[in-house]
C-alpha positions, 0 to 999 in steps of 0.5 A: 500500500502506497503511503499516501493511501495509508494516510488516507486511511488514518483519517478515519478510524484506526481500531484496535481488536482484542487478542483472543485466548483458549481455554489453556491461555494460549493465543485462539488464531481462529475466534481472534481472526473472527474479531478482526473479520466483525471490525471489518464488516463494520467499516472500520477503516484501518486496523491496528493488529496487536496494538495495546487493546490486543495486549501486544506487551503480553504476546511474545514476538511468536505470538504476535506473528500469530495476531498479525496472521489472524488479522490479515485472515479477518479483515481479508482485504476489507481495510488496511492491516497495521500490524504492530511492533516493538520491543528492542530495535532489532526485535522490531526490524524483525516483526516489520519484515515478518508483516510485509510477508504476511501482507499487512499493509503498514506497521506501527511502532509502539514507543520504546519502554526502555527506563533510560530512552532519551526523547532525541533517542526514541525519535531515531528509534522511529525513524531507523525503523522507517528506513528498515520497514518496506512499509509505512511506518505509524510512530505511537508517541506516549511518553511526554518530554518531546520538543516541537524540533524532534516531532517535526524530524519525525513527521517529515520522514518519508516513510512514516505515514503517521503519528499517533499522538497519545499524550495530552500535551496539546500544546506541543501538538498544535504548534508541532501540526503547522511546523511539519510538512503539510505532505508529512505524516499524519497527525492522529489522535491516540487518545480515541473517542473520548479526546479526538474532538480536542484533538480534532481541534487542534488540527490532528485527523481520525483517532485510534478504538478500541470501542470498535470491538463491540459498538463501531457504530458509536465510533463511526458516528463520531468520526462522521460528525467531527468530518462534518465539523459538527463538534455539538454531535460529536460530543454528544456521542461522546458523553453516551460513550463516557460510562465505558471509557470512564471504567476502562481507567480503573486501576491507572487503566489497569482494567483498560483491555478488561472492559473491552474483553468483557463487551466482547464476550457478552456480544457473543464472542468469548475471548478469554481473560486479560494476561497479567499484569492487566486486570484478568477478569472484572468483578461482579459489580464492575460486571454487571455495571458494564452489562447494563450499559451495553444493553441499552446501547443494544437496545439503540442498535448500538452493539455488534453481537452474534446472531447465535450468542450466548452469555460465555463472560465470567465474573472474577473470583 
């Protein structure tokens, strides 16, 4: 895929589907590839395959080849495939010509988390990954710290079709957006639904899901209205989607994937626990709190279920 059709594609939604275990813990290639088939049935425009939704910190490297496998099988065509990287340099080098063989469409670097990166340093991690990968490169900034000469470097790479902006140093990105290159990358909210109308505001496009697993509807929507310039639509969405994300930070975001895992499973998929160190299982209040939620948005025909689903989630214990 050319970059420019992946930039393309990053102005709309980039979600990012759960990772599915068996019954022994082990990665389920076949249920993962049916969330990734759901998330592209939807409309989903990109898609992120083991992204931080996808527990890409508690796959190994073998493990994440079997997500970008699943995801490539799922989506069959439907939408670009990011496959995401990471881990030391080398390791990644690796992971971004292992996708290209796969047929993934771009890959995207998770930031390093090495306790000693410098903010010079882990833009030369992006970049000297940009020069290994045969394809484009999406740059996940989480860390603070940066200055607006080192995000430009980044933006005007000619292999980085985007950066996914993941902090909420709002200063740092609108006076970074006008110092790049128009034709650069792709500024993109990575913070989803909940502050891509800030973001939107301040000049990125699109925004990363990982609501996409269960209600593509309501992330569409938003995206829609943000398109349209109607922030009064996007916001309202936005406040309906606030109960959900506001549970997903739970424990310093401990039970981020958790709630996701848990919507999914009562949508008809079971997908199994979250890996430790995340939180495995919700407990029974959180449960049941979640539940209600989802069952007024189905009500509305907001929720992507199976025709054929049973209630397969477990509280925790």
């Amino acid at each position: 895929m050319s970059i420019a059709i992946m930039r393309k594609a990053l102005t709309g939604v980039s979600g990012v589907p759960v990772t599915a275990y068996d019954g022994s813990g082990e990665v389920d290639p076949r249920i993962t590839a049916k969330v990734y088939e759901r998330v592209a049935a939807a409309g989903i425009h990109n898609i992120v395959a083991a992204g931080n939704t996808g527990e890409f910190y508690a796959l190994t490297p073998e493990e994440i080849r079997i997500v970008h496998e699943a995801a490539v099988s799922g989506v069959d065509g439907k939408a670009p495939v990011t496959a995401a990287i990471g881990r030391s340099l080398r390791e990644a080098v690796g992971m971004a010509k292992d996708a290209a063989r796969i047929g993934a469409s771009a890959v995207m670097s998770h930031q390093p988390v090495d306790p000693f990166a410098a903010p010079s340093a882990q833009i030369d991690y992006f970049c000297n990954l940009a020069d290994a990968s045969a394809l484009p490169l999406v740059a996940y900034v989480r860390a603070e710290g940066f200055s607006v000469a080192e995000i430009v470097r980044l933006a005007n790479h000619g292999n980085i079709a985007g950066i996914k902006f993941a902090t909420t140093d709002l200063m740092l990105l609108s006076r970074a957006i006008p110092a790049a290159d128009p034709a650069g990358a792709l500024f993109v909210c990575g913070l989803a639904e909940s502050w891509a109308p800030t973001f939107t505001a301040a000049g990125a496009r699109g925004f990363t899901s990982g609501l996409v697993n269960v209600a593509p509807k309501l992330s569409l929507a938003v995206h829609d209205a943000l398109e349209n310039g109607d922030f009064a639509a996007a916001r309202a969405i936005v406040n309906k989607l606030e109960p959900f994300e506001r549970m997903r930070t739970k424990f310093r975001n401990g039970a981020n994937v958790t709630v996701v895992k848990e919507a999914v499973s009562y949508s008809g998929l079971d997908v199994g626990p979250v890996r430790v160190p995340g939180l495995p299982l919700l407990d029974q209040h959180d449960r049941e709190e979640l539940h209600r939620l989802l069952r007024s948005w189905e009500a509305e025909g907001n929720v992507q279920t199976d025709p054929n689903r049973q209630e397969t989630s477990k509280a925790a214990v």
